[in-house]
C-alpha positions in Angstrom: 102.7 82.2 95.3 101.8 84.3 98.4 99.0 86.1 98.7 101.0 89.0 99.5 102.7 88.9 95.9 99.7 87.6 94.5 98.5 91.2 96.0 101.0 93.3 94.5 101.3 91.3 90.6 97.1 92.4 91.1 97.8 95.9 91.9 100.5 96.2 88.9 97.9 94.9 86.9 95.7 97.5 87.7 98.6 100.2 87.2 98.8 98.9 83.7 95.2 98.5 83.0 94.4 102.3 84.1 97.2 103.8 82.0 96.0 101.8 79.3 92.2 102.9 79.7 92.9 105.8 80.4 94.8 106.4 76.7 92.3 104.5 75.1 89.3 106.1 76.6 91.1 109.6 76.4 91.0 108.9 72.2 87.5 108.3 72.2 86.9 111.4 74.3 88.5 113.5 71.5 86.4 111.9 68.8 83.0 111.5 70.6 83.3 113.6 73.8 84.6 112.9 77.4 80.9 112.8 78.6 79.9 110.4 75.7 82.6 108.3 76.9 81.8 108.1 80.0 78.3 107.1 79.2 80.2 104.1 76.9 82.6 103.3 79.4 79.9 102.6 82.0 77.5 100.5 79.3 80.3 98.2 78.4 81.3 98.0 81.8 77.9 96.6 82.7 77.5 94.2 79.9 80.9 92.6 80.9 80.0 92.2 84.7 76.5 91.3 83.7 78.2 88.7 81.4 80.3 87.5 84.4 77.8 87.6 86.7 74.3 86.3 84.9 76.3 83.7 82.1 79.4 82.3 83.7 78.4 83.3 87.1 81.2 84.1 88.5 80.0 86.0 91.4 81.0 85.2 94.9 79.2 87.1 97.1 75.2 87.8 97.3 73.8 90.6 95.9 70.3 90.9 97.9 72.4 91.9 100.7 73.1 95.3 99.4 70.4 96.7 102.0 73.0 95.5 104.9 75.8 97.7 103.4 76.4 101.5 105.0 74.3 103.6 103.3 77.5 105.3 101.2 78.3 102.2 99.6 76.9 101.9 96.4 77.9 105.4 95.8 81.1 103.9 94.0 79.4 104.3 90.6 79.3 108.3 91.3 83.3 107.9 91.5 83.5 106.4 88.9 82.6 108.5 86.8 84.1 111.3 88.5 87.5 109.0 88.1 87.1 108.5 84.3 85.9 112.4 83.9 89.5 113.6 85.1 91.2 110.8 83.7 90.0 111.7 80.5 90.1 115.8 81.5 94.0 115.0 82.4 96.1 112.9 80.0 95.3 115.8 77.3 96.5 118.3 79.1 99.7 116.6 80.5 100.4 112.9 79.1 99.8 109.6 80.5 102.7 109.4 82.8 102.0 113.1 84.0 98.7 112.4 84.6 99.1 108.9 85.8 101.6 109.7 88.4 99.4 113.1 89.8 96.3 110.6 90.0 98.8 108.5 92.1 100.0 110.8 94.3 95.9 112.1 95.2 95.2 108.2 95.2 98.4 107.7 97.9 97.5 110.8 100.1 94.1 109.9 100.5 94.7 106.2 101.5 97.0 107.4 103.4 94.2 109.3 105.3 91.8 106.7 105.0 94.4 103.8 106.5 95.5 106.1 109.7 92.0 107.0 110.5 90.3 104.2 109.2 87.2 105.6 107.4 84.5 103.4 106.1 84.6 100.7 108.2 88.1 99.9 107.7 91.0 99.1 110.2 93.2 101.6 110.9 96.6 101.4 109.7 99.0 103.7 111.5 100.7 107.1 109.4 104.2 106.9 110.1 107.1 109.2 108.9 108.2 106.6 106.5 105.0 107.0 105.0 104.7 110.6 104.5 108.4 110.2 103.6 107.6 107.8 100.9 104.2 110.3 99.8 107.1 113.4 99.8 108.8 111.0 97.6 106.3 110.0 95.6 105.3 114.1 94.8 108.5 114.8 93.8 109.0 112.3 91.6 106.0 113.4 89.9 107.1 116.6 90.1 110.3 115.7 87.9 108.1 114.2 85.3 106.6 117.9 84.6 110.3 118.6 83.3 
């Protein structure tokens, strides 16, 4: 398999696993609270990479070199729970697929952004008009979902 498909069976993963999460933590916001969910969210997630890291070490990188990183890295976390907040906030109010797709579409245009200009240390990867093609696209397909 090329790592280009291996790539994009990853990413679909990941499509799956965050409407998924985002159900199941959504149900546990309505019975415990979307901040008390949050808080869980975050504690199992640490256990599990703790578990990966500390027991099966599975890590592949080295952690004392966190000091090397730009200063903005391990900021992450913060998103995260900004993430699962309007995840959580969302689905509610619109579905999963409603919700999904919008968070999609903000996920898209900011890449977009981040690729053309090449923020955070990244290489820049041109805009094109096929690309805000594809973005118009991609809003108005999410648009039709609101129907």
């Amino acid at each position: 398999m090329s790592l280009k498909i291996l790539g994009f069976v990853i990413a679909v993963v990941a499509g799956i696993s965050m409407a998924v999460q985002g159900s199941i933590n959504t149900r546990l916001g309505q019975v415990i609270g979307n901040y008390e969910t949050i808080l869980v969210v975050h504690i199992i997630g640490l256990i599990t990479i703790l578990i990966l890291l500390f027991v099966f070490n599975a890590g592949e990188g080295d952690l004392s070199r966190i000091t090397r990183t730009p200063w903005y890295s391990p900021f992450g976390g913060l998103l995260g729970v900004l993430i699962t907040w309007g995840v959580i906030s969302s689905i509610p109010k619109l579905g999963v697929a409603v919700a999904t797709t919008f968070i999609v579409v903000g996920q898209t245009l900011t890449a977009l952004v981040i690729d053309h200009f090449g923020f955070f240390g990244l290489n820049p990867v041109p805009m094109t008009w096929l690309k805000g093609l594809g973005l118009v696209l991609l809003a108005a397909g999410a648009g039709l979902l609101l129907s």
